[in-house]
N, C-alpha and C positions, 0 to 999 in steps of 0.2 A: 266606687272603688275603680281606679283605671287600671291597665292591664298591666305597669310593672309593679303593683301593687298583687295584682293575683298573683305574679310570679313568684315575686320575695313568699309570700305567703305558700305557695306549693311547695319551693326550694326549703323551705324550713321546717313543713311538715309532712315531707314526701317522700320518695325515697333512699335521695341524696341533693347535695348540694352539688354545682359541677368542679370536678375535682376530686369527688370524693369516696373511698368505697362504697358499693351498690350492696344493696341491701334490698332484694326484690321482694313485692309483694305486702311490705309496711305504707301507709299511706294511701290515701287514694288519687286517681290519677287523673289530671287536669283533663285529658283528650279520652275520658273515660268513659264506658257507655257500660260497663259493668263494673262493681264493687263485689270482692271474694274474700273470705276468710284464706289466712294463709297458710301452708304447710312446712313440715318440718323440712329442711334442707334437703335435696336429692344427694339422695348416695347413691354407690355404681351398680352396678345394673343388678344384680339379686336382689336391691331393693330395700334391701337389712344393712346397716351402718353394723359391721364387723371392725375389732381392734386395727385392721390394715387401713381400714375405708377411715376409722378417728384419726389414722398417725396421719395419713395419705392427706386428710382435710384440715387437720392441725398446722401442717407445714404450708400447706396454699395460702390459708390463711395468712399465715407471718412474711410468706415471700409477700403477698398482694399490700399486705399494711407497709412492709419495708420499701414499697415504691417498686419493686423489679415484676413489673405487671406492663401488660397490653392490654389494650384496648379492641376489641371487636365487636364487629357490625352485619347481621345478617337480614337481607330482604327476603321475604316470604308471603305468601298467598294459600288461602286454607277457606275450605268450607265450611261452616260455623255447627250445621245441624249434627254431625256425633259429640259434638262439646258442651261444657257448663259452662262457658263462656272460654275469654282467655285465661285470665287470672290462675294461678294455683287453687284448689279446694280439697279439703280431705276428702277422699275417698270419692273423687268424682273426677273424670274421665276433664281434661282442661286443653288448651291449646300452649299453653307454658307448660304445664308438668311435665307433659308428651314431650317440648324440644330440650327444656333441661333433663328430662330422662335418657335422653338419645345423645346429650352431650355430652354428661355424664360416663353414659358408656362409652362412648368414641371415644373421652381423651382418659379417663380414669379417675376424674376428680370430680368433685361438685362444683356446678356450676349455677350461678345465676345471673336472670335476665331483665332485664328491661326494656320493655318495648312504647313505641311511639302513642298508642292509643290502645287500650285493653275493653275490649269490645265483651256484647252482654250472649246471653246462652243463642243459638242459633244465626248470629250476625256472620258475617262473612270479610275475609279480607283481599285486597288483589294486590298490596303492595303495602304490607305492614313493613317492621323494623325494628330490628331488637338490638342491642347493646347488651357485651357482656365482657368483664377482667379475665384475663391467662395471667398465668406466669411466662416471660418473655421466653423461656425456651419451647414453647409451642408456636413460635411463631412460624419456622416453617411447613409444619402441619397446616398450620391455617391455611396459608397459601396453596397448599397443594388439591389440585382437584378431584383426588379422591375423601376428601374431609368432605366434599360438597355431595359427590357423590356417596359417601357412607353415611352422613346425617337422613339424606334424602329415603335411602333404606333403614333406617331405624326410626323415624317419624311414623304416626299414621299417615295414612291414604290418603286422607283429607288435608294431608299439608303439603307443600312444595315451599324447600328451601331452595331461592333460584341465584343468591348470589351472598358470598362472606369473604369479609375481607379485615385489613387489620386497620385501625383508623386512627385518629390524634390518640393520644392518652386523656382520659378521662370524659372521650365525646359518650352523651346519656341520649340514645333515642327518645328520650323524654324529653327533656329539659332544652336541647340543643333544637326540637320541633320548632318552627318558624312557623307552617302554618300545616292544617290538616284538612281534607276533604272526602265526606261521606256522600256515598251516592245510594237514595235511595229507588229502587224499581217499580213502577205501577202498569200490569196487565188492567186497563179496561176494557172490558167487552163481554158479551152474554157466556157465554161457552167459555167454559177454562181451557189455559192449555199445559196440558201435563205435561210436556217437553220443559217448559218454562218456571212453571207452577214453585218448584221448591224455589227458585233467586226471587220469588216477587209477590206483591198485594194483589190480589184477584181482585177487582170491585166491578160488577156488575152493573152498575150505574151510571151510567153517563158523568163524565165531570167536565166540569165549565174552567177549562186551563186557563181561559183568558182570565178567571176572578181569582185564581188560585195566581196567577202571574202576580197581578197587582197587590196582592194581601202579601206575597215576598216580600215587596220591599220596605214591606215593615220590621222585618228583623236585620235590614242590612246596619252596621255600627254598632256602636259599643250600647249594651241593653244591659238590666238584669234580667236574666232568664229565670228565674226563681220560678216564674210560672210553668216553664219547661222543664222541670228536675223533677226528677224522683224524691218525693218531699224527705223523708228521712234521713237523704245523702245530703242536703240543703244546710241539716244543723250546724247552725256556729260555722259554716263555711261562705265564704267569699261565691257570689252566683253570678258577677259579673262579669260579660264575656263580649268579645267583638268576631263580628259575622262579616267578611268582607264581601261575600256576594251569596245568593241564593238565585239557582238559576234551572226553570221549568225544562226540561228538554225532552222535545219527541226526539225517540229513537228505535233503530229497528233489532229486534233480538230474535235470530233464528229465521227470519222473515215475519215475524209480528212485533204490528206497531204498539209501542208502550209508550209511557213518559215516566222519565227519570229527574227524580230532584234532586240537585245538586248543591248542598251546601259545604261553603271555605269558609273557614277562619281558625284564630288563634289556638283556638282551645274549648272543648264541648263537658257537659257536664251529663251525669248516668239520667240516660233517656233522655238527653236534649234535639237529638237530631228526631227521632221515635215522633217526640211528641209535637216536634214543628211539624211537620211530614200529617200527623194525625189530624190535626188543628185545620191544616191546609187543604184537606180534604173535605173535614165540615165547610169549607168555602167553597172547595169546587163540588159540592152535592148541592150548591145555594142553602144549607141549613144557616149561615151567615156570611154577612157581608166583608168585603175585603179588608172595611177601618176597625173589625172586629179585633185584628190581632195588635192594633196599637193597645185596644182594653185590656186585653189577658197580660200585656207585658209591663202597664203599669200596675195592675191588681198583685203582681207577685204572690199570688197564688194557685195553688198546681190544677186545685178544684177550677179557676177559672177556665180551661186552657180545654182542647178537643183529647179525646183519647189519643193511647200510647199506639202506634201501627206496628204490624206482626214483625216479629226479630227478621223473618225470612228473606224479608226485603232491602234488607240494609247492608252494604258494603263500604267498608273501611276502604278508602278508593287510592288514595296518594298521601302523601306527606313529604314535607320539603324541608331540606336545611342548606346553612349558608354556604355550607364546604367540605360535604359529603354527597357524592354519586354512587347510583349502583347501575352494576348492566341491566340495560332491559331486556331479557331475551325473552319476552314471551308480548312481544308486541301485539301479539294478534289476539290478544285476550282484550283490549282494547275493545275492538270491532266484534268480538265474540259474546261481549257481555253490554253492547248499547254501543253502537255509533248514530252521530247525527243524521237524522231522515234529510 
């Protein structure tokens, strides 16, 4: 299956087509590294859907279906470890619930989001991106930098919303995704270091980067991953995906030396980055050899492949689209969290 064949195929069982009302948290999400059961609608801030909170969501409704809707777009960066992941879940603490709860309250109405890649319990983001409908008359709110500044106060601790803006009608942080890249972090060395410790893999082992380099460039192009998924999430779904580069990097975090793996492409599937990252590790301990990962990615099976590596290590790194920018102002997070040795 080539990739505008996964597309069509996501766009039809996702959780819109573009163009079309969002409907967050139905389907599962192509740049996905966690899957969640979903929750009922966010209503405003006490929590309880009262007759004000049905008429107040009744009317949003009808305006968003009658087309008098915007379109907006907010970048954000969140530490993954108080969350169930991204995703919405009953009764568990999410990094969606959290900013549609906080939207919620901010403008008075329910809101839903959709974001670029929906990451799994403890993963981390440095430039996610969510999409979500208004009703046209909040568009000057949007604009105003106390909307940035009051979401930022009613999120958790562990989020920073660092820029929202109003964008095409109908652009889907999802669907509109061109390409996505997770960086995952490896401390090797005897001693941990608790400074670091929560962003990354401890491995105590020596690893052999140079076998770990070479056994990359077997995922680069278009593969079935099937052996990289989380088998469950595999049924009756499309597991074919294109990896445009994977790339080893020494980098220095804090003043110690680590290596960072750097996987881009199209679209990832739950625990696909996890499990390359894991695999490539049995290569650099030498447990095998580098033409080891052509086998596991024809065997398309999960059992072939290395363990899944710890959530803690993994960051939702960037994401690109064709005609959407956001400011960067937190450039130094860059250099804070891995620049090139």
């Amino acid at each position: 299956m080539n990739n505008n064949e996964n597309i069509s195929w996501e766009r039809a069982h996702g959780e819109r087509a573009h163009g079309e009302r969002v409907s967050a948290g139905n389907g599962y999400d192509a740049a996905c590294e966690r899957g969640g059961a979903c929750e009922s609608d966010v209503t405003c801030e006490s929590g309880v859907a009262g007759e004000k909170d049905v008429a107040c969501a009744a009317e949003n409704d009808s305006v968003l279906d009658a087309g008098r809707f915007i379109t907006c777009a907010a970048q954000l960066s969140y530490n993954g470890a108080p969350f169930h992941g991204f995703a919405r879940q009953p009764h568990q603490c999410s990094v969606q619930g959290n900013i549609e709860t906080a939207l919620a309250t901010l403008f008075r109405i329910p809101v839903q989001t959709v974001c670029a890649g929906r990451t799994d319990a403890g993963v981390h983001a440095r430039r996610q991106v969510i999409s979500f409908d208004m009703p046209t008359s909040f568009e000057e709110r949007i604009h105003s930098p106390r909307s940035l500044f009051a979401l930022n106060a009613l999120t958790h601790d562990a989020i920073a919303i660092h820029d929202i803006k109003v964008v095409e009608q109908g652009f889907s942080a999802r669907f509109d995704a061109i390409e996505r890249t997770y960086r995952y972090l490896i401390y090797n060395a005897v001693a941990p270091c608790v400074l670091i410790e929560p962003l990354c893999w401890h491995i105590t082992k020596p690893l052999d980067v140079s076998a770990m380099q070479q056994a990359a460039q077997f995922f680069i192009g278009e593969h079935d991953y099937k052996s990289f998924c989380h088998a469950p999430s595999a049924v009756e779904k499309p597991t074919c995906r294109f990896v445009r580069c994977v790339n080893i990097i020494p980098v220095e975090v804090w003043g110690y030396a680590c290596v960072a793996i750097e996987v881009v492409g199209n679209a990832f599937l739950h625990s696909m980055v996890r499990t390359m990252v894991g695999t490539l590790v049995h290569v650099g301990l030498g447990k095998r050899q580098p033409q080891w990962i052509e086998q596991v990615l024809h065997a398309r099976d999960r059992r072939a492949a290395g363990p899944c590596a710890p959530a803690c290590g993994l960051t939702f790194w960037d994401v690109s689209y064709p005609s959407v920018a956001f400011e960067q102002q937190q450039q130094q997070l860059g250099s804070a969290w891995g620049a090139r040795l």
